[in-house]
C-alpha positions as semicolon CSV with decimal commas, in nm:
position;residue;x (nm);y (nm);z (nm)
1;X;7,688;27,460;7,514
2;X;7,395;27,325;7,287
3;X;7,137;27,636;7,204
4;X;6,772;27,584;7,342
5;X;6,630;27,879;7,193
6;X;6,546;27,897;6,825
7;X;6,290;28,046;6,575
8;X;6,245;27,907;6,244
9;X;6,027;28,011;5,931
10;X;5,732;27,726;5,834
11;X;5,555;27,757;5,495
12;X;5,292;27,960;5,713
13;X;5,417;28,220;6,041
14;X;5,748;28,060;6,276
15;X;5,811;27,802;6,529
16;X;5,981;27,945;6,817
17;X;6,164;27,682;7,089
18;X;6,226;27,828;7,417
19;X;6,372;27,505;7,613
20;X;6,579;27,728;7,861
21;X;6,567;27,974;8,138
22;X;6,395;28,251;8,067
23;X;6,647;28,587;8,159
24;X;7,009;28,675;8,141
25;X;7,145;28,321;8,179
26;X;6,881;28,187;7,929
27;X;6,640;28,331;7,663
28;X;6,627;28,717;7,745
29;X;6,326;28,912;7,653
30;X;6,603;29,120;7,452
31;X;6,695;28,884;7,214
32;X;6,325;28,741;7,186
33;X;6,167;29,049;7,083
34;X;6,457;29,115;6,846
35;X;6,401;28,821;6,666
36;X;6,035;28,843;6,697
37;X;6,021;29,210;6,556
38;X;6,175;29,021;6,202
39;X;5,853;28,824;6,111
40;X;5,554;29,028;5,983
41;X;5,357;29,120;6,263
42;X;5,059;28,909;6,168
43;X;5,253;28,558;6,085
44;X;5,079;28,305;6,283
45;X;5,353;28,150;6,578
46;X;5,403;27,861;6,730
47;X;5,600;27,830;7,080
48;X;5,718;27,509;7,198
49;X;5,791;27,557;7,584
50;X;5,972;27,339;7,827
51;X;6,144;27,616;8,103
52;X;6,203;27,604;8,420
53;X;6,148;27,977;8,446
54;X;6,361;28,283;8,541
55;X;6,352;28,626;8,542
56;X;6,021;28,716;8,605
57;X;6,093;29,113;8,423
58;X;6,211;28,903;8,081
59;X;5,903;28,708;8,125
60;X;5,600;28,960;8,151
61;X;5,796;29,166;7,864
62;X;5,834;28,852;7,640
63;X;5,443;28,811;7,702
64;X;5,343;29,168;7,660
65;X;5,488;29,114;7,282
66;X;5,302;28,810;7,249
67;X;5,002;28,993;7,346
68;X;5,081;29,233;7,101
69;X;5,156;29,063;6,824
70;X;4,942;29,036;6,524
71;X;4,933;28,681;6,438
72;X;4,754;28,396;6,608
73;X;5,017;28,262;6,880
74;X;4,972;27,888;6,999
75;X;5,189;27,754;7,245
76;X;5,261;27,418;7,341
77;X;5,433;27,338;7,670
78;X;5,615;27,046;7,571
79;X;5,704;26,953;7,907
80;X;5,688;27,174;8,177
81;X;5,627;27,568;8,182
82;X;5,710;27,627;8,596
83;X;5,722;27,951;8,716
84;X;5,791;28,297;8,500
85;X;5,742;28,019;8,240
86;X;5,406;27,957;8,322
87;X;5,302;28,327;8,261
88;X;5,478;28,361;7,904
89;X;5,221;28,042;7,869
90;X;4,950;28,273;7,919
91;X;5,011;28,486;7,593
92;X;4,846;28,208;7,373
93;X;4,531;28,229;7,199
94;X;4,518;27,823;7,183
95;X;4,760;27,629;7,493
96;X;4,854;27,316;7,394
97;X;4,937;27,059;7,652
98;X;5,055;26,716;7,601
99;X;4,938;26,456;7,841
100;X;5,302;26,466;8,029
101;X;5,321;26,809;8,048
102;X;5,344;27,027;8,359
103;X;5,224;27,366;8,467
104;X;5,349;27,597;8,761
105;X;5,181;27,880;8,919
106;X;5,322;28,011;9,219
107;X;5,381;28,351;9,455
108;X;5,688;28,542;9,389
109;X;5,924;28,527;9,701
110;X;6,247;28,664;9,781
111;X;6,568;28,802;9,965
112;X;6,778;29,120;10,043
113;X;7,009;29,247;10,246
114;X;6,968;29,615;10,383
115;X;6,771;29,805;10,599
116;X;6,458;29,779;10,679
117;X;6,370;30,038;10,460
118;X;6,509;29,785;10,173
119;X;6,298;29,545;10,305
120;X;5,993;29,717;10,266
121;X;6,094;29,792;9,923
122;X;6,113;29,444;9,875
123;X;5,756;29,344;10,012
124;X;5,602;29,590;9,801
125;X;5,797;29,482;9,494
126;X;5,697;29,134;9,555
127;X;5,327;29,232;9,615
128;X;5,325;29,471;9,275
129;X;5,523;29,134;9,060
130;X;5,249;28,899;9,200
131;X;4,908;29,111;9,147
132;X;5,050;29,137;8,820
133;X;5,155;28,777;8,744
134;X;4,783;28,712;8,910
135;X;4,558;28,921;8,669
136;X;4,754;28,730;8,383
137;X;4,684;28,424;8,514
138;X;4,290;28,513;8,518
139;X;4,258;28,652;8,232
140;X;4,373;28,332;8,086
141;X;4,159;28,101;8,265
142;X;3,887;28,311;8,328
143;X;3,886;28,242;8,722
144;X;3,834;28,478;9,022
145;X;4,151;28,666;9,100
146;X;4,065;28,549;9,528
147;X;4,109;28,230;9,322
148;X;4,431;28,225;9,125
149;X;4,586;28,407;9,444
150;X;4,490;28,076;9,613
151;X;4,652;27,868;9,380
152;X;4,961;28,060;9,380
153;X;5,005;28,104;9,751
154;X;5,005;27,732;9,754
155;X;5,267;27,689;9,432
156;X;5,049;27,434;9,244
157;X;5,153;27,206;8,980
158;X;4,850;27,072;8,715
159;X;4,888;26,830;8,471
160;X;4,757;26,827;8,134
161;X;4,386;26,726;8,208
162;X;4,384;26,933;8,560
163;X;4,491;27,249;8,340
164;X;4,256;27,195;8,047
165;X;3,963;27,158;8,297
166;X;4,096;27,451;8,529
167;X;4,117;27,666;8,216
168;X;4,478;27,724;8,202
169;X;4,530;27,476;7,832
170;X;4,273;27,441;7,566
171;X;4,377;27,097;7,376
172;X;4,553;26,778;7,565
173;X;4,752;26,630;7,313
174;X;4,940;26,301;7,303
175;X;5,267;26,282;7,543
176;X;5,597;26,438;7,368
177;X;5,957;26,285;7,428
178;X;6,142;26,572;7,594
179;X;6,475;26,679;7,486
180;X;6,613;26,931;7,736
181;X;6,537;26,906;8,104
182;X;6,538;27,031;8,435
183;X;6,608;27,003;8,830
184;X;6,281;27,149;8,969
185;X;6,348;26,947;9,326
186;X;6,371;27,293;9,531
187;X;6,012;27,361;9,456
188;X;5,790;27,261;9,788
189;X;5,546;27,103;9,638
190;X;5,682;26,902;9,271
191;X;5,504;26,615;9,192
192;X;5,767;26,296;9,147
193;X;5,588;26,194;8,839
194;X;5,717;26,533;8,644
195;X;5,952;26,405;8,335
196;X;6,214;26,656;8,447
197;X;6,203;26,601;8,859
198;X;6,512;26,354;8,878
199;X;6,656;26,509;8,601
200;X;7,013;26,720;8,589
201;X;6,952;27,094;8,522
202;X;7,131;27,134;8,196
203;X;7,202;27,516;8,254
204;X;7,355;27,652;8,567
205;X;7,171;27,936;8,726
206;X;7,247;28,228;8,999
207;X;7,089;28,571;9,047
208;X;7,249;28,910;9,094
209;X;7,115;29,271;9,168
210;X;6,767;29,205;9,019
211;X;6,452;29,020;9,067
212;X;6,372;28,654;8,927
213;X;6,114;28,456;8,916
214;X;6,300;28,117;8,995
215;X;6,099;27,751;8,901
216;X;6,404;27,597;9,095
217;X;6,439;27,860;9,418
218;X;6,078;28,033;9,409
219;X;6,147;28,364;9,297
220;X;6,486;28,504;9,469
221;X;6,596;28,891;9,429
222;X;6,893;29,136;9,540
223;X;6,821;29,533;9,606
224;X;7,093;29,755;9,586
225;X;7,232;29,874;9,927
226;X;7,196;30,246;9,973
């Protein structure tokens, strides 16, 4: 199976490539902040993105090191950052959208089996995942929280220009040829025009006894049965 994820030295700081899942069956936060924590903390990154999203856990700990890290970070969603993608998006001082691109902000949803008692559990999990993913989202973009939990509760998709001028990019660049794509069909409301919506997914993907953050089945999650 070809590798999506890579980070490579440049004269000045690293290029990282995340063109996966983000999670166990993709890029896990383990491995990122493993490699991360090998470049001096203040080398300057760059982050070409193109994910589907995943597990939403990997994702706000992958952006949480971001955050943390030293260096100026620019990403550049090179063709769509959907879901738990989206937020690891958020960690850039400069966002960098070509005019193809696509971003995904959306509630977190999900399913267990159990009592009612595990249900609960899970409504309160789900509210707790999406104030977070929320505050992220406005800190970026500097909107009203009562806004960005509109935006999600609707799962909206912006383009380059709608993101720029909504405040989730900075610079609209010129349109990138994609290399790795996915099948983001599921979603409710994915525009046809998206370069990866009649695509094959190139990964397979299924969830087990944890929570993720899904840009091809919402966000899904198991609970443990007492």
């Amino acid at each position: 199976m070809k590798n999506w994820y890579s980070i490579c030295a440049l004269d000045e700081g690293a290029e990282i490539s995340i063109y996966d899942e983000i999670g166990a069956y993709g890029v896990s936060a383990k491995t990122f902040l493993a490699d991360l924590g090998k470049l001096p903390d203040t080398a300057p990154l760059t982050m070409r993105l193109n994910s589907p999203g995943g597990s939403v856990f990997d994702a706000v700990a992958i952006y949480n090191a971001l955050q943390r890290h030293a260096g100026t970070v620019t990403v550049s969603i090179d063709g769509i950052a959907a879901s738990a993608a989206s937020y690891i998006a958020m960690a850039g001082d400069e966002i960098i959208m070509p005019e193809n691109a696509f971003l995904m902000i959306h509630d977190p949803s999900g399913m267990v089996m159990g009592t009612s008692a595990d249900m609960r559990s899970m409504a309160e999990a789900l509210d707790k995942i999406g104030a977070s993913l929320l505050r992220g989202y406005a800190a970026k973009s500097g909107k009203a929280e009562k806004d960005i939990a509109k935006l999600m509760a609707k799962e909206t998709w912006l383009d380059a220009a709608e993101a720029l001028d909504m405040g989730f990019a900075d610079t609209v660049a010129e349109p990138v040829k994609m290399a790795a794509s996915f099948d983001v069909s599921r979603f409710q409301n994915t525009p046809t025009e998206t370069p990866s919506a009649r695509a094959a997914l190139l990964h397979s993907s299924c969830c087990c006894a944890t929570v993720y953050h899904w840009a091809l089945t919402g966000m899904s999650a198991s609970l443990p049965r007492s």
